[in-house]
Backbone as CSV, one residue per row, in Angstrom:
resi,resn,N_x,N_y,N_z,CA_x,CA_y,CA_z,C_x,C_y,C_z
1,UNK,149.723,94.408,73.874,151.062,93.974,74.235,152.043,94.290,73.108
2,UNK,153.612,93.997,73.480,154.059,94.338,72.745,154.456,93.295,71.187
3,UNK,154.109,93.700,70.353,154.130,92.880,68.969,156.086,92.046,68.797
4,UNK,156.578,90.973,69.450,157.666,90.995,68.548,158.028,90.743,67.173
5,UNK,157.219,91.177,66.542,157.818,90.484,64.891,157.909,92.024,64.952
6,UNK,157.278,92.888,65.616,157.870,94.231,64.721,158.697,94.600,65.818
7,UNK,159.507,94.383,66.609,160.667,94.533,67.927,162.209,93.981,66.930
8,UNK,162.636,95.419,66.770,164.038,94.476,66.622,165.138,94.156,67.643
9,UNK,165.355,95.112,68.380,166.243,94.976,69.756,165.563,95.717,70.933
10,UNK,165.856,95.225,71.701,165.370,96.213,73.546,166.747,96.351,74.283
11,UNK,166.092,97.874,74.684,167.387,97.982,75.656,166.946,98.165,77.321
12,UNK,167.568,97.619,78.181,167.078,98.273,79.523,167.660,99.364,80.078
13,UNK,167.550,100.180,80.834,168.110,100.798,81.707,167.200,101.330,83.103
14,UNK,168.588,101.688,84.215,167.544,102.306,85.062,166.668,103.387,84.793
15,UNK,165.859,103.711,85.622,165.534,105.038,86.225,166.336,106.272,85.751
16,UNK,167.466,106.048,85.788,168.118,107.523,85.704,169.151,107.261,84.492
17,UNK,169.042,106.135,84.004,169.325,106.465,82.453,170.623,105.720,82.349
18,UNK,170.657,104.941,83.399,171.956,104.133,83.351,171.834,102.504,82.455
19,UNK,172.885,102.252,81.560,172.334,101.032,80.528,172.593,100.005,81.707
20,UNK,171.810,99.309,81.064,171.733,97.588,81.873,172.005,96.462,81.312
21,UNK,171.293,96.313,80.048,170.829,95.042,79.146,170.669,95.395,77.707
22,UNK,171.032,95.000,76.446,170.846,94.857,75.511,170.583,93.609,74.778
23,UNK,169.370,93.233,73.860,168.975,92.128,73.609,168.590,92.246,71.787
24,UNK,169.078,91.569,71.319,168.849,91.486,70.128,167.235,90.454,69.735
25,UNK,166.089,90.413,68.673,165.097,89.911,68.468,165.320,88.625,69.129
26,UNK,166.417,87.891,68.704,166.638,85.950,68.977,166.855,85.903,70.497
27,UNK,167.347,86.704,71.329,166.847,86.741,72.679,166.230,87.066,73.744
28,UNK,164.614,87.517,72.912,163.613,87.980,73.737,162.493,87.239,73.361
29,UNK,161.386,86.933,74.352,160.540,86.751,73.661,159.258,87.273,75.056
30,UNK,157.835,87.182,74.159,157.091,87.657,75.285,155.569,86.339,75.443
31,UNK,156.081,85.319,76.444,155.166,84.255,76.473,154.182,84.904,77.296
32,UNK,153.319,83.448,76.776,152.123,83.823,77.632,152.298,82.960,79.125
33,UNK,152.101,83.571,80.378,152.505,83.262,81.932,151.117,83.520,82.675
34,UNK,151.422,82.964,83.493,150.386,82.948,84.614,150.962,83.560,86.204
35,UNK,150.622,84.546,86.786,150.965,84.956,88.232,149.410,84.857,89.067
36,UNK,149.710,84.187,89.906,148.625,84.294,90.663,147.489,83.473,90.107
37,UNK,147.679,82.743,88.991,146.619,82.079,88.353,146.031,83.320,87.337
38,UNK,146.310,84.436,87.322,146.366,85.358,86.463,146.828,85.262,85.143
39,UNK,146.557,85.375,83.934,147.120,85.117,82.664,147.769,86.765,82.475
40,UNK,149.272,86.548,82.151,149.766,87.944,81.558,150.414,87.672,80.343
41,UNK,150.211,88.718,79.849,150.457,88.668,78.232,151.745,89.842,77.839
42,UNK,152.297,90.643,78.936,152.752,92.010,78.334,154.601,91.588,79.406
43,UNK,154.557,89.841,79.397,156.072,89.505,80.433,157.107,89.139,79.591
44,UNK,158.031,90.048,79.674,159.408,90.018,78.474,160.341,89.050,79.574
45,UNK,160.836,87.788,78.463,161.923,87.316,79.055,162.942,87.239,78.436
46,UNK,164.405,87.861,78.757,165.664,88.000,78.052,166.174,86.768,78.342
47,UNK,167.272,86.419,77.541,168.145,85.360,77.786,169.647,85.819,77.188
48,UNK,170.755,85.561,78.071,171.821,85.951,77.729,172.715,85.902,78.638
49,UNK,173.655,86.246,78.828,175.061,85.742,79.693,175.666,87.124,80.347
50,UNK,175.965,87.287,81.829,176.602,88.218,82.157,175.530,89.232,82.587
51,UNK,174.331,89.180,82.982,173.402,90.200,83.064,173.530,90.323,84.535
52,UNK,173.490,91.949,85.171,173.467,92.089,86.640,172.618,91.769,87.256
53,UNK,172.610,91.822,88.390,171.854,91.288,89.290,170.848,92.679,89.867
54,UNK,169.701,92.460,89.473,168.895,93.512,90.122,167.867,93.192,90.879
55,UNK,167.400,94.196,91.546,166.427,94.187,92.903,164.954,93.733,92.110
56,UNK,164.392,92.808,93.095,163.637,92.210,92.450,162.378,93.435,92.701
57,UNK,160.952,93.188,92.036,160.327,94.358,91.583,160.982,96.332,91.502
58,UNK,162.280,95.991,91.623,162.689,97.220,91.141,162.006,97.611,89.375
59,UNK,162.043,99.160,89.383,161.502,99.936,87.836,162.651,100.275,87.240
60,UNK,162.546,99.788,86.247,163.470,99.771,85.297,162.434,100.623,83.797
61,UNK,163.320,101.210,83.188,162.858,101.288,81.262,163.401,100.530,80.080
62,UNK,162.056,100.164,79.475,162.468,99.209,78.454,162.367,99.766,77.230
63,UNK,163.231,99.670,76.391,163.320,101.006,75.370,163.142,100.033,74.057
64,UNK,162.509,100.204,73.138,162.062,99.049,72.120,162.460,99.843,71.255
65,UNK,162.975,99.402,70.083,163.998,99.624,68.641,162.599,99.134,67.800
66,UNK,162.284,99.384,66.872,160.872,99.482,65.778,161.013,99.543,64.722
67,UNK,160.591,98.636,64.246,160.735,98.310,62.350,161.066,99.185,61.545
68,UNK,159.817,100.225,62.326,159.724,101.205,61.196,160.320,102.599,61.664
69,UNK,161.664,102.207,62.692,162.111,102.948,62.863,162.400,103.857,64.333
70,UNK,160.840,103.604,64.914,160.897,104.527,66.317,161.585,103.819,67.460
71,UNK,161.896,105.118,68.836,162.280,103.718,69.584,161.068,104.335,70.466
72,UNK,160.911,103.274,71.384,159.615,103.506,71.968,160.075,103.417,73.894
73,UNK,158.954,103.956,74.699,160.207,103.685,75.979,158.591,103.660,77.058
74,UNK,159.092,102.254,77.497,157.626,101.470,78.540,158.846,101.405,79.753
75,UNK,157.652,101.597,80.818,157.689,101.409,82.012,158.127,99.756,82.428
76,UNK,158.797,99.100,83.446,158.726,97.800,83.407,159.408,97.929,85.286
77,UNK,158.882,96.338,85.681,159.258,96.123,86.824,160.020,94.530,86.694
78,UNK,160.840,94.441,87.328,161.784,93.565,87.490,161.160,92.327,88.373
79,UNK,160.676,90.851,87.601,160.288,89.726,88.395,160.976,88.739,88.493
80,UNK,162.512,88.768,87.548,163.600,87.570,87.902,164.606,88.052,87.078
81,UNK,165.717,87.864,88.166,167.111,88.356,87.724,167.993,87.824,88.067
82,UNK,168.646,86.661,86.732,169.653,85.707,86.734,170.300,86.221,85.753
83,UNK,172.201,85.959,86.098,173.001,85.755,85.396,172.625,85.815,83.463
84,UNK,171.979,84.264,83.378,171.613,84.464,82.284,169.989,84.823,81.665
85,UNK,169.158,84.991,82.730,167.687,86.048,82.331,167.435,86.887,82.825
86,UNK,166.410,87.397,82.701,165.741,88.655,83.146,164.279,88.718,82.735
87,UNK,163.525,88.581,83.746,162.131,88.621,83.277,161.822,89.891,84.186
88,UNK,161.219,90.475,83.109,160.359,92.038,83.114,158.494,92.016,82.941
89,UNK,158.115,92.617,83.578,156.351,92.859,83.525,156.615,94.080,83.033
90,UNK,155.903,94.141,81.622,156.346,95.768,80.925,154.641,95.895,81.118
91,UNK,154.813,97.672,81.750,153.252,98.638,81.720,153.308,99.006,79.760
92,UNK,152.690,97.976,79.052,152.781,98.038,77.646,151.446,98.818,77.369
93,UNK,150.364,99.619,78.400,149.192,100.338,77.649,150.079,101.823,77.443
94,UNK,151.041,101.793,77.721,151.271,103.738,77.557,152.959,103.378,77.459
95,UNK,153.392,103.937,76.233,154.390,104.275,75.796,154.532,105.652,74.900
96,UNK,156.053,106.148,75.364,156.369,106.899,75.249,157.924,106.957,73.973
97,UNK,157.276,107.447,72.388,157.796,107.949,71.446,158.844,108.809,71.854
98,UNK,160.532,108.076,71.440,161.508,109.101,72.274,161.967,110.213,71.153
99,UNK,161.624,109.360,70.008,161.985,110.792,68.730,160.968,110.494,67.775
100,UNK,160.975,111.378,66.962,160.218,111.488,65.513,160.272,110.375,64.892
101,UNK,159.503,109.924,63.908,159.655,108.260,63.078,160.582,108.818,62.301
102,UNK,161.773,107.330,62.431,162.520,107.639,61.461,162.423,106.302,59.965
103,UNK,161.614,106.196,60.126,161.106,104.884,58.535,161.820,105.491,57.449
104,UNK,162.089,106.926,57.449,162.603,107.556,56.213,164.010,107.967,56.510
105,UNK,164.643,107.580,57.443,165.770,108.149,57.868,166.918,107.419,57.342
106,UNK,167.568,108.103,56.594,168.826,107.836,55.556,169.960,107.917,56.301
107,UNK,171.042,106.489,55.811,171.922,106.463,56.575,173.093,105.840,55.186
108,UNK,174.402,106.582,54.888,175.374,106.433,53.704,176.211,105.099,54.054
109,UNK,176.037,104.676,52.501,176.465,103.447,52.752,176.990,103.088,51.206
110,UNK,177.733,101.916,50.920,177.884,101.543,50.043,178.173,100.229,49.955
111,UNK,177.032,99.865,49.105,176.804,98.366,49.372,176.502,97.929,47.606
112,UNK,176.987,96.978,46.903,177.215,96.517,46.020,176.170,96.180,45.315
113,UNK,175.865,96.333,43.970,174.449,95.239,44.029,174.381,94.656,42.172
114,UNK,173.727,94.004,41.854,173.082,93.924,40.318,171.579,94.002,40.299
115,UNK,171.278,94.695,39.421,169.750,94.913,38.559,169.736,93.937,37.442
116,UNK,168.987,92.781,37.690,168.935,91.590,36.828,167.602,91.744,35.902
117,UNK,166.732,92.670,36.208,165.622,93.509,35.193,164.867,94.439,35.447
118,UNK,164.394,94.908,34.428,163.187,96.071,34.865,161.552,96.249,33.844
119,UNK,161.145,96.811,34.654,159.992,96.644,33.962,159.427,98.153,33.906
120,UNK,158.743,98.471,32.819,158.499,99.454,32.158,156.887,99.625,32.041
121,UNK,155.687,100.212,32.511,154.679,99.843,32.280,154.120,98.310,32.467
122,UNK,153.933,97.730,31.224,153.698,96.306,31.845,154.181,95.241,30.649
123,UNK,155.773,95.786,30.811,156.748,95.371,29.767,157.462,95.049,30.393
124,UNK,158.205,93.659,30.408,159.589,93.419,31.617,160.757,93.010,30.539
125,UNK,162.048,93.765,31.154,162.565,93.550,30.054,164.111,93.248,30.752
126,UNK,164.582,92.014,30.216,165.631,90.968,30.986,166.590,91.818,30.271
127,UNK,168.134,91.639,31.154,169.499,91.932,31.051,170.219,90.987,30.148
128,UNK,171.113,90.929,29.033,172.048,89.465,28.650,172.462,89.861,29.492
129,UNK,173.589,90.582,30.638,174.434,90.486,31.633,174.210,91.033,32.379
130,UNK,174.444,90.555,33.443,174.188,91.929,34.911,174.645,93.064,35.100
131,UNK,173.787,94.439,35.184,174.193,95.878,35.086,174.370,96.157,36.298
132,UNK,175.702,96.590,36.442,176.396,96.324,38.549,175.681,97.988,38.798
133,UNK,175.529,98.089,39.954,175.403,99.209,40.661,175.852,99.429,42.419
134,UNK,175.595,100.261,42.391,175.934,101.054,44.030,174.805,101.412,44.697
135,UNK,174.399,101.120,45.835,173.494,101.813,46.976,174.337,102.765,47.586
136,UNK,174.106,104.216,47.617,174.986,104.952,48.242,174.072,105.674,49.383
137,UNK,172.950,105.337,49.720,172.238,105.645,50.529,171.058,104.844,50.711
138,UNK,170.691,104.450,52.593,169.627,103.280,52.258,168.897,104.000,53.645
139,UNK,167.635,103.641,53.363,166.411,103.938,54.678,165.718,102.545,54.476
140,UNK,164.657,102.478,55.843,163.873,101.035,55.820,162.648,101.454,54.564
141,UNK,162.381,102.764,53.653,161.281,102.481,52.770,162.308,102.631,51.009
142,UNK,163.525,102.686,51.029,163.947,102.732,49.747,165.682,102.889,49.811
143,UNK,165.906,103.120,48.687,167.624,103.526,48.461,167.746,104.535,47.269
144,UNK,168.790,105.063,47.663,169.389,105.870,46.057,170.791,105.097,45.290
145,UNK,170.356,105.065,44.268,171.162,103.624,43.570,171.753,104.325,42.725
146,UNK,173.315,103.789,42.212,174.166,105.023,41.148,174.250,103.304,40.475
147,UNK,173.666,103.926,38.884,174.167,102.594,37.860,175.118,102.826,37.241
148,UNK,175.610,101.619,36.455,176.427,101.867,35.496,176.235,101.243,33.797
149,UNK,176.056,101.760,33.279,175.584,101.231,31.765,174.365,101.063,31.842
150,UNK,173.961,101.804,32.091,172.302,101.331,31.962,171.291,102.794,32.431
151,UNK,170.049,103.217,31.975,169.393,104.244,31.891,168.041,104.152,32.052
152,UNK,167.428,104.669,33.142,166.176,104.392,33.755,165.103,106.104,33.575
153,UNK,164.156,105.712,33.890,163.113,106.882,33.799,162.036,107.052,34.714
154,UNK,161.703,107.818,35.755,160.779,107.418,36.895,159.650,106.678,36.326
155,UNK,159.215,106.233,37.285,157.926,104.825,36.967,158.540,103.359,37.003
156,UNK,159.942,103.290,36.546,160.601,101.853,35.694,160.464,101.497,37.305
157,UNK,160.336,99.843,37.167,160.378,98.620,38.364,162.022,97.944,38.281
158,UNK,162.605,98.473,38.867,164.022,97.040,38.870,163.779,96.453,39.884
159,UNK,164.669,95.496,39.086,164.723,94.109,40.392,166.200,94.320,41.194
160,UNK,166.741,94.141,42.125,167.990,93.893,42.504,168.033,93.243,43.006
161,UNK,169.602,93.237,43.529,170.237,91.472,43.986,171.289,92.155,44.822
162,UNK,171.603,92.382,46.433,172.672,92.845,47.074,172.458,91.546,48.353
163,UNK,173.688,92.055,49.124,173.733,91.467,49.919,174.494,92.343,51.217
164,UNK,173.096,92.206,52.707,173.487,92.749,53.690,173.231,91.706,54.830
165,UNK,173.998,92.268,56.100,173.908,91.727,56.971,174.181,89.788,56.926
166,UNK,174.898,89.620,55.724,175.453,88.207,55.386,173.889,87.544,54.860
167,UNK,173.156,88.323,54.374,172.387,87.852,53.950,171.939,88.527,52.503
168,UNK,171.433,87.256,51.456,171.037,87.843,50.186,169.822,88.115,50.097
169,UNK,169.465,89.266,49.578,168.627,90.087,49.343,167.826,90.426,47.705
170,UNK,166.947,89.755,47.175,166.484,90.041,46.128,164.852,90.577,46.281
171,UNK,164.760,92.513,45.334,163.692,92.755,45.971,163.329,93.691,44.640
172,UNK,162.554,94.153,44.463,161.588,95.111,43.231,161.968,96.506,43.947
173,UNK,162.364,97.269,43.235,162.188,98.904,43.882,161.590,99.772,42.928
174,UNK,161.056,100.915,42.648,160.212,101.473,41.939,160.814,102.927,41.911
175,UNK,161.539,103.547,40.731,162.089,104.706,40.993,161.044,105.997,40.731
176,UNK,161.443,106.608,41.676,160.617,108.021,42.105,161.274,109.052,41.685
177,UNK,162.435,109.008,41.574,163.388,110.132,41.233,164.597,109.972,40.349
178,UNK,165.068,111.068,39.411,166.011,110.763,39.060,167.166,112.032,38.624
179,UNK,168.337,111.896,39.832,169.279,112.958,40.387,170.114,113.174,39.113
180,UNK,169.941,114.139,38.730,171.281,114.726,37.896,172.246,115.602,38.066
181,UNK,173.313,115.835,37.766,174.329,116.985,38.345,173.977,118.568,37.371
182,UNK,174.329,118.925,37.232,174.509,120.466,36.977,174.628,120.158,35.211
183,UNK,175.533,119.316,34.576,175.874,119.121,32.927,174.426,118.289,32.455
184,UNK,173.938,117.566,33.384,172.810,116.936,33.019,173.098,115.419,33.427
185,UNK,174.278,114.992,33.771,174.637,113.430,33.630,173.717,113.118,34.881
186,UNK,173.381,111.840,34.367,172.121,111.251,35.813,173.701,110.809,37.123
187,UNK,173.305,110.833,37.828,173.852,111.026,39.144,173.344,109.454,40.014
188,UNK,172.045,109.504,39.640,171.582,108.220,40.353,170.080,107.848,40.280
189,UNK,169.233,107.082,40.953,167.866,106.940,41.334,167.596,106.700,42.498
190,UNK,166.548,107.971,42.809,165.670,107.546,43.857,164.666,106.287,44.215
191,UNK,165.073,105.468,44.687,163.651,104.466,44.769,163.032,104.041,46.329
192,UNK,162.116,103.319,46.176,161.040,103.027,46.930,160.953,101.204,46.495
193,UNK,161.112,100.483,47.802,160.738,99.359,48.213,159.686,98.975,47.651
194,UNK,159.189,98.084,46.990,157.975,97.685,46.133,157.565,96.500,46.613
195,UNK,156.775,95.864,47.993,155.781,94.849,48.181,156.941,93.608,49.220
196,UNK,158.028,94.466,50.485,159.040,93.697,50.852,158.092,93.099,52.059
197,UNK,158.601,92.037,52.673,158.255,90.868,53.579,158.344,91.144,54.672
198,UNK,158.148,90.595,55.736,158.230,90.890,56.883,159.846,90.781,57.836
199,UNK,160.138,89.391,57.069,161.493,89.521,57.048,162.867,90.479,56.460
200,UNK,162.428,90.789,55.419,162.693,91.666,54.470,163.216,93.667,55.530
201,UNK,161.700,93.584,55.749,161.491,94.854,56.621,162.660,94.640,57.781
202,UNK,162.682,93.637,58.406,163.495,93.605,59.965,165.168,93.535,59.285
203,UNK,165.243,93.050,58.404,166.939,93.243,58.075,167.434,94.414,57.787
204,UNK,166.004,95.198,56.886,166.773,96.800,56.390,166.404,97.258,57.815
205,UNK,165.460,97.443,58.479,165.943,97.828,60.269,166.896,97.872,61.033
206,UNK,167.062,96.447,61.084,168.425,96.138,61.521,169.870,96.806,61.034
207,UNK,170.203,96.762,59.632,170.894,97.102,58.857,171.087,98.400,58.858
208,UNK,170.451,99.340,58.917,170.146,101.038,59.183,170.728,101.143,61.027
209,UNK,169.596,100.255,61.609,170.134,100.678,63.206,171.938,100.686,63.386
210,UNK,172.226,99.453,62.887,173.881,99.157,63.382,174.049,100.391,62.649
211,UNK,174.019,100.731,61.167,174.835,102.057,60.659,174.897,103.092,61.638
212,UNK,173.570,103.618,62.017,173.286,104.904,63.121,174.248,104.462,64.312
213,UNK,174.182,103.146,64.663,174.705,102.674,66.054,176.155,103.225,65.855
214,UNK,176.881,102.718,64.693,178.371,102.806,64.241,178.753,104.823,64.313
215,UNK,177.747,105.217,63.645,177.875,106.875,63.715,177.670,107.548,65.124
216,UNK,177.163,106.869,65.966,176.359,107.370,67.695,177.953,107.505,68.286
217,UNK,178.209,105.809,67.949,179.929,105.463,68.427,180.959,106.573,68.236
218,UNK,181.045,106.681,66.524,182.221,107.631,65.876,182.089,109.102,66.580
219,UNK,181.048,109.221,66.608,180.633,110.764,67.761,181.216,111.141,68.484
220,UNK,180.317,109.850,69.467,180.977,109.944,70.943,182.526,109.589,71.065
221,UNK,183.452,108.982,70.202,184.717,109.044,70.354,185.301,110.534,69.776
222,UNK,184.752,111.051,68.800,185.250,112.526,68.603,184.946,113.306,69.664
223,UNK,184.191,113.513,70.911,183.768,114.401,71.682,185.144,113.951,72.296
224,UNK,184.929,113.027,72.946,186.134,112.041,73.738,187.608,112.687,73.496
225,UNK,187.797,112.467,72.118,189.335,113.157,71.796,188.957,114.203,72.136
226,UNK,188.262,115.348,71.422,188.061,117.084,71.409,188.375,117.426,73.227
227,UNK,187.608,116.466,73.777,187.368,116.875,75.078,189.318,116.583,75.799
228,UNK,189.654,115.592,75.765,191.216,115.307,75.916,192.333,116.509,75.247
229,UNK,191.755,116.361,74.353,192.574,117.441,73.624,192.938,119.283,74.187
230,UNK,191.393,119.642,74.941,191.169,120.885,75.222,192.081,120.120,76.859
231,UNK,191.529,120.085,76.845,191.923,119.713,78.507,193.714,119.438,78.735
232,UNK,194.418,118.928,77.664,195.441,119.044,77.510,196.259,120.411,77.685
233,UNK,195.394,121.332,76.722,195.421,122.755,76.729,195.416,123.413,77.981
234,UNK,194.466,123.365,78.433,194.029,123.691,79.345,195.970,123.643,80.269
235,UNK,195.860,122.697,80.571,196.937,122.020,81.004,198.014,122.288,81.264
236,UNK,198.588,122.200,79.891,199.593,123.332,79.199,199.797,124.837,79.650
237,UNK,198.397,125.302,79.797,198.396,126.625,79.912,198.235,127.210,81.353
């Protein structure tokens, strides 16, 4: 069945690709039910406001958003459809991978942070003041971090301290890389997530999806103008 601690959002749609439902983790869950005196284990129930009204055992697709990135896309049939639920019987033995894993998939950002220490071998060595930095790029397994006053060497452990999604974030990253420009000046560090939580994992998920979500948007409104624009032409001419 399907795991929700690693589910961050589901989406429905029909058959032919039309959206239906969007549900964030806090309004899904998948209990355990009985049909027929039958125990099922694989029955998604949404909760939420404004949901259409659909044909009951109608097929629908349930498209699952993934920790680590993938979205995944199950078969499902429709067993109650209210206003505010929707209970689905998802065919959860065979799913279908709609793109490549993106666990490594980088999305630009700039998000604030402090490095309150680092550790060197198996030397930890504290800040008198907090050395501020920048995330200028983040994926769910690491970030590339631009410091300021301060000078690192691959291997070193920092600690940081940012804050996303209205939530604070303190976590170990382990640098792998270290970017310099053309004169030699370091540019930034590559790092890698060092030993994050389960909770931990679903916020940088989350946090990455809305970015992609926000860029899907900015897209599709540039096609939107381009397309108005020609057509204007068109018009004109």
């Amino acid at each position: 069945m399907l795991d929700k601690a690693k589910v961050i959002r589901v989406s429905i749609t029909s058959i032919d690709g039309r959206p239906l439902v969007a549900a964030e983790s806090e309004q899904f869950s998948f209990p355990r039910m009985f049909i027929d005196d039958i125990p099922v284990t694989n029955m998604m129930i949404i909760k939420g406001s404004g949901y259409p009204e659909l044909e009951f055992d109608s097929n629908v697709y349930v498209i699952a958003y993934m920790k680590n990135g993938d979205r995944i896309k199950y078969t499902g049939r429709v067993k109650l459809s209210l206003p505010n639920q929707l209970n689905i019987l998802i065919r959860d033995d065979y799913g279908t991978v709609m793109e490549e894993r993106r666990r490594y998939y980088k999305v630009q950002c700039e998000v604030k942070c402090i490095v309150s220490a680092f550790q060197r071998g198996e030397e930890l060595f504290e800040f008198d003041a907090p050395v501020f930095a920048s995330i200028k790029n983040f994926c769910i397994g690491g970030i590339f971090l631009s410091v300021e006053g301060a000078a690192f060497e691959v291997g070193d452990g920092l600690f940081v301290n940012f804050k996303i999604e209205n939530d604070l974030v303190s976590v170990m990253v382990k640098i792998l890389r270290v970017q310099k420009n053309e004169d030699g000046t370091v540019e930034g560090y590559g790092c890698q997530f060092q030993n994050t939580d389960q909770r931990q994992e679903g916020l940088f998920a989350k946090f990455v999806y809305n970015i992609q979500l926000q860029e899907r948007i900015a897209q599709a409104e540039k096609k939107e103008r381009l397309a108005e624009g020609l057509g204007r032409i068109k018009g004109n001419g």
